[in-house]
C-alpha positions in Angstrom: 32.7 -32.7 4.4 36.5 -32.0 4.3 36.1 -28.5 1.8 35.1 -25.1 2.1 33.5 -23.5 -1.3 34.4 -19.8 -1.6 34.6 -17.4 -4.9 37.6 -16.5 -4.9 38.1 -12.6 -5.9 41.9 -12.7 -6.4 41.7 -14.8 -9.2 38.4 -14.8 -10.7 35.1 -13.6 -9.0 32.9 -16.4 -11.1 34.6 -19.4 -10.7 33.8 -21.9 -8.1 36.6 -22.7 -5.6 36.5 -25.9 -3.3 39.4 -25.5 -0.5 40.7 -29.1 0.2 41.3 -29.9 4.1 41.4 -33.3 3.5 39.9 -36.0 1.5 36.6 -36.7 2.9 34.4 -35.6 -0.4 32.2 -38.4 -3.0 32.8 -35.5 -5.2 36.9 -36.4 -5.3 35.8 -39.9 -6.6 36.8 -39.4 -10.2 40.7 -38.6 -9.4 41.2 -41.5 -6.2 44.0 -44.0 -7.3 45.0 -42.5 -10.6 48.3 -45.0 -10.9 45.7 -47.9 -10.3 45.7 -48.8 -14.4 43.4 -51.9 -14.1 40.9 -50.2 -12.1 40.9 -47.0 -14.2 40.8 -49.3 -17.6 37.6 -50.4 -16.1 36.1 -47.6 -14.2 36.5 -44.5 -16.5 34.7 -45.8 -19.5 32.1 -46.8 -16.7 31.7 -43.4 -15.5 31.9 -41.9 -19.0 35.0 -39.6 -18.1 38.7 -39.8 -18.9 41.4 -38.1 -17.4 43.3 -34.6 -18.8 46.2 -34.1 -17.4 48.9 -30.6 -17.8 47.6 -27.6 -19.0 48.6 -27.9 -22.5 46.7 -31.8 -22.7 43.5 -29.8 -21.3 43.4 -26.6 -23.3 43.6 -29.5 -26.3 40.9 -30.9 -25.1 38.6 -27.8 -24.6 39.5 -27.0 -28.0 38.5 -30.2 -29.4 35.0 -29.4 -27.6 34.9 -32.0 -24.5 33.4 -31.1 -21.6 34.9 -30.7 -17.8 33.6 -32.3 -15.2 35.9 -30.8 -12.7 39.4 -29.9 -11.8 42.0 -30.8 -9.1 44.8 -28.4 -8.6 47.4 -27.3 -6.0 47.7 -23.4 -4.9 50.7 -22.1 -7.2 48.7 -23.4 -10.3 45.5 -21.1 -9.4 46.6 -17.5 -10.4 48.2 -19.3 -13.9 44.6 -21.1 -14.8 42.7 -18.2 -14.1 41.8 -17.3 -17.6 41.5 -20.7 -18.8 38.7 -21.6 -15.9 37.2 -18.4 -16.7 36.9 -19.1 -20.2 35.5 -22.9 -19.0 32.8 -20.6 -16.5 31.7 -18.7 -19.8 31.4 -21.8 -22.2 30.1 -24.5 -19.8 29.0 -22.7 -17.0 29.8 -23.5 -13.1 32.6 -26.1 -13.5 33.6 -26.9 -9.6 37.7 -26.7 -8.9 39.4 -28.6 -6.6 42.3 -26.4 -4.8 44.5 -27.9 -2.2 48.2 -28.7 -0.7 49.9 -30.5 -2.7 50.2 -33.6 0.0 46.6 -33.6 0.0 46.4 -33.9 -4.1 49.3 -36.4 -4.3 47.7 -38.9 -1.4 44.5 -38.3 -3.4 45.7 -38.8 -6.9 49.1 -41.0 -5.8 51.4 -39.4 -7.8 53.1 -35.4 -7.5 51.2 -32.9 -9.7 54.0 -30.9 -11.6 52.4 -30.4 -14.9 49.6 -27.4 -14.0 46.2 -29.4 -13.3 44.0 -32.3 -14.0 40.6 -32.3 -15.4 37.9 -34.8 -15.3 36.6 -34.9 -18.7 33.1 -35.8 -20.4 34.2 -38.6 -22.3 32.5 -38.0 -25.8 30.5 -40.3 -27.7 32.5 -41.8 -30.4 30.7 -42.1 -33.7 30.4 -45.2 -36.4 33.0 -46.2 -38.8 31.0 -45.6 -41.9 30.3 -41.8 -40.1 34.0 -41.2 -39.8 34.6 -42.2 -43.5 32.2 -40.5 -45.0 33.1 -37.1 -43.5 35.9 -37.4 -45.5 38.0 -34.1 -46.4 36.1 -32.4 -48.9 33.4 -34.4 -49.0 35.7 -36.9 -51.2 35.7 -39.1 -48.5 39.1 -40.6 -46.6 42.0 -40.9 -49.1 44.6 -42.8 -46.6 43.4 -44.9 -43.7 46.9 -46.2 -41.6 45.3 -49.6 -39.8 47.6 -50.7 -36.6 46.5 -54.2 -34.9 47.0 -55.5 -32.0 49.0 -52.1 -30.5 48.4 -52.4 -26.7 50.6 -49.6 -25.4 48.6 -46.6 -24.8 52.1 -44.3 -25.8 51.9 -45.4 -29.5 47.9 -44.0 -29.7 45.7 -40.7 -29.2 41.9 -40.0 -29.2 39.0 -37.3 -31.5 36.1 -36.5 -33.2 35.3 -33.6 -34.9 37.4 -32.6 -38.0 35.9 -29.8 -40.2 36.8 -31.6 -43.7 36.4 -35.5 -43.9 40.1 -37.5 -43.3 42.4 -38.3 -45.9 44.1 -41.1 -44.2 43.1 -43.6 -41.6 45.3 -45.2 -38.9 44.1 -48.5 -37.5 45.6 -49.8 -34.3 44.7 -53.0 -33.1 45.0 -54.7 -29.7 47.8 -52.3 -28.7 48.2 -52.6 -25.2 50.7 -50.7 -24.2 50.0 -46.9 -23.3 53.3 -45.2 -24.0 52.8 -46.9 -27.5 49.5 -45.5 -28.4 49.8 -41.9 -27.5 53.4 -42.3 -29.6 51.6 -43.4 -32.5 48.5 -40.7 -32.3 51.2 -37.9 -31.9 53.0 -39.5 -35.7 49.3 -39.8 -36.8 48.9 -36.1 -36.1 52.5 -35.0 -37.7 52.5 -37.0 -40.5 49.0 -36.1 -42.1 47.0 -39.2 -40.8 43.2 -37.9 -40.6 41.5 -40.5 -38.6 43.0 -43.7 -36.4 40.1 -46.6 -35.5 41.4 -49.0 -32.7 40.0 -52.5 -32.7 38.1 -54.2 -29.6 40.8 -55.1 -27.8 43.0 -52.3 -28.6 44.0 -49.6 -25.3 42.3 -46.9 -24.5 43.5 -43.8 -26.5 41.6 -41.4 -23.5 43.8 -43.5 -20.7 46.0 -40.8 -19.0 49.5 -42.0 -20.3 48.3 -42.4 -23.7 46.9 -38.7 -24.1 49.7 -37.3 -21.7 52.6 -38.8 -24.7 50.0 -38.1 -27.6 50.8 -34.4 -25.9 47.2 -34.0 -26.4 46.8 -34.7 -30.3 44.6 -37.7 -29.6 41.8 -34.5 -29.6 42.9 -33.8 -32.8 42.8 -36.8 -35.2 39.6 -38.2 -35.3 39.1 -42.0 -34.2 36.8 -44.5 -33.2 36.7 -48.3 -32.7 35.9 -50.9 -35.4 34.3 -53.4 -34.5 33.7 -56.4 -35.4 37.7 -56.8 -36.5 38.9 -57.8 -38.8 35.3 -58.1 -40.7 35.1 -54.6 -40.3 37.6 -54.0 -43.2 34.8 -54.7 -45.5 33.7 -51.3 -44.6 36.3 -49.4 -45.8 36.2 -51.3 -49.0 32.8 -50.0 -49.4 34.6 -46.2 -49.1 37.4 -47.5 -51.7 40.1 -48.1 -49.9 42.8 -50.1 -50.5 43.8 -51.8 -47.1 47.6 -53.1 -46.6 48.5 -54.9 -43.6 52.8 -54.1 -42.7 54.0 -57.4 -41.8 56.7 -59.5 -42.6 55.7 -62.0 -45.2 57.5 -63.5 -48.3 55.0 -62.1 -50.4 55.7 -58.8 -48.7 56.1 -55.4 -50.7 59.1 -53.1 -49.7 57.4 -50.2 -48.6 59.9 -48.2 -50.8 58.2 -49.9 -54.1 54.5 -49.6 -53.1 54.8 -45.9 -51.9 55.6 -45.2 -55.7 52.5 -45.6 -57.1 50.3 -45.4 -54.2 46.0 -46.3 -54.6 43.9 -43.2 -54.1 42.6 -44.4 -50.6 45.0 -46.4 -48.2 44.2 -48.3 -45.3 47.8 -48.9 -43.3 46.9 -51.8 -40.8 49.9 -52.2 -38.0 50.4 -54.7 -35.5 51.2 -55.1 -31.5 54.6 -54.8 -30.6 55.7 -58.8 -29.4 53.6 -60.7 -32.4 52.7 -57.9 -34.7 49.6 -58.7 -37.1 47.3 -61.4 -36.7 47.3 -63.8 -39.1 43.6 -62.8 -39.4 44.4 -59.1 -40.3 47.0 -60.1 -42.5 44.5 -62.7 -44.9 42.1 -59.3 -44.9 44.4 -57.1 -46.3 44.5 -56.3 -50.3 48.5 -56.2 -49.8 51.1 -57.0 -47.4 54.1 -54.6 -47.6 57.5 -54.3 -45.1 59.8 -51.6 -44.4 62.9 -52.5 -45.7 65.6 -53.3 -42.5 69.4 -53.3 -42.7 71.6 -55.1 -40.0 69.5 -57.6 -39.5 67.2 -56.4 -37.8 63.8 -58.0 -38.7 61.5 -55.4 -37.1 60.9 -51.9 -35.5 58.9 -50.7 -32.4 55.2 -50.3 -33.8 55.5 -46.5 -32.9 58.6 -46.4 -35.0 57.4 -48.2 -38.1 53.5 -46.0 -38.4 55.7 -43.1 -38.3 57.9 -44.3 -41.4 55.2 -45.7 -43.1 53.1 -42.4 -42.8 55.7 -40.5 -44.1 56.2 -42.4 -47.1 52.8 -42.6 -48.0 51.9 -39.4 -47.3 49.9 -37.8 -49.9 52.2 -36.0 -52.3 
């Protein structure tokens, strides 16, 4: 088989240790060709896993309640994790964990391990729009929903469920492709007081390693989902009384300066992909169109840039 399963005393009697000889296991199939991002677009969500990666992005993610599958690790990481798998034996039970050379792990995986472990993670069931927005904080329902469309980086966006109070504010990223932008704009979600992101069909993955990994692990704290269909599904958070404004640039735009001073009780903040920005769709669903207000002529800021000025300024005062 390639591994030898042993308890291993020196580190903690209960946890289950596989040795790694070499790479001859089915049980290694959820961590082969990591830096292959078509076929992990494609196969996680198939499998119903995602991908934790550094200890920090995995304690998150036990915190946030998911659910390990496994873990792959080299030998210096094993003393350091020791309470953190023995906390994983006493919650979830026998969680298997994968030990072995690092040449081993990086032919496996296809890229060096220097951040602690990786985890293969449950992927959680996300819940419906209309759930999300009624378990708004206090039981007021969401007060601020941020909207960002057509986002395909997975850097700008990060991943959730589970808040005690219902949100405040919603992000809403849509068809944001690329990954470093995503987790980017999940971590400003997080900082600025956003309390729930949705992501439209064709938006990234928030749980896709790169996104989570430059979230730093906050895509397990703001709650999010996908909308679907988009941009119909707006009429939805009309139903919950929001107020939905699309940042684009428009002559009929309203500088984001001027609208922040007498902001509606619940706002929907919808941003756009980096190259086009909104859809001409999104932006005829909006209530509003508003625009951060650019000197030197520059016409337009990286998506990840702009949610985190526009969640700052219309953050709830």
């Amino acid at each position: 088989m390639g591994t030898s399963r042993r308890r291993d005393a020196r580190q903690n009697p209960r946890v289950p240790i596989i040795r790694l000889t070499d790479l001859d296991d089915e049980r290694l199939a959820d961590y082969t060709r990591l830096t292959d991002v078509a076929l992990r677009r494609r196969l996680e969500p198939e499998r119903g896993l995602y991908m934790a990666e550094s200890t920090k992005v995995i304690l998150r993610a036990l915190e946030a309640g998911h659910r390990p599958r496994s873990f792959l690790m080299t030998e210096r990481w094993l003393p350091e994790l020791a309470d953190l798998l023995a906390d994983v034996e006493a919650r979830f039970g026998d969680v298997p964990v994968y030990v072995g050379p690092a040449e081993i792990v990086e032919t496996l995986t296809g890229f060096h391990l220097h951040r602690g472990a990786l985890a293969a993670m449950q992927r959680p069931e996300l819940p419906a729009v209309a759930d999300l927005l009624s378990a708004a904080r206090g039981g007021a329902g969401a007060r601020r929903v941020a909207v960002l469309e057509g986002i395909v980086d997975h850097t700008n966006v990060g991943t959730g469920f589970g808040f005690a109070a219902p949100p405040r504010r919603i992000a809403i990223f849509e068809d944001v492709v690329d990954h470093s932008n995503l987790g980017a704009g999940f971590r400003s979600a997080a900082a600025l007081g956003v309390d729930a992101v949705l992501v439209t069909p064709r938006c990234a993955d928030p749980l896709y390693r790169r996104s989570i990994r430059v979230s730093m692990g906050t895509v397990f704290q703001v709650p999010w989902t996908r909308i679907d269909p988009w941009p119909d599904g707006l009429e939805e958070l009309r139903l919950h009384g929001f107020t939905v404004a699309a940042l684009a640039l428009s002559d009929s735009a309203v500088p984001l300066d001027d609208f922040s001073a007498a902001l509606p009780d619940r706002l929907a903040l919808v941003l756009g992909t980096e190259g086009d920005g909104l859809s001409r769709h999104a932006i005829d669903a909006a209530d509003v169109v508003v625009r951060i207000p650019m000197a030197a002529s520059v016409d337009s800021l990286n998506v990840a840039a702009a949610a985190a000025v526009a969640f700052w300024e219309t953050r709830p005062k």
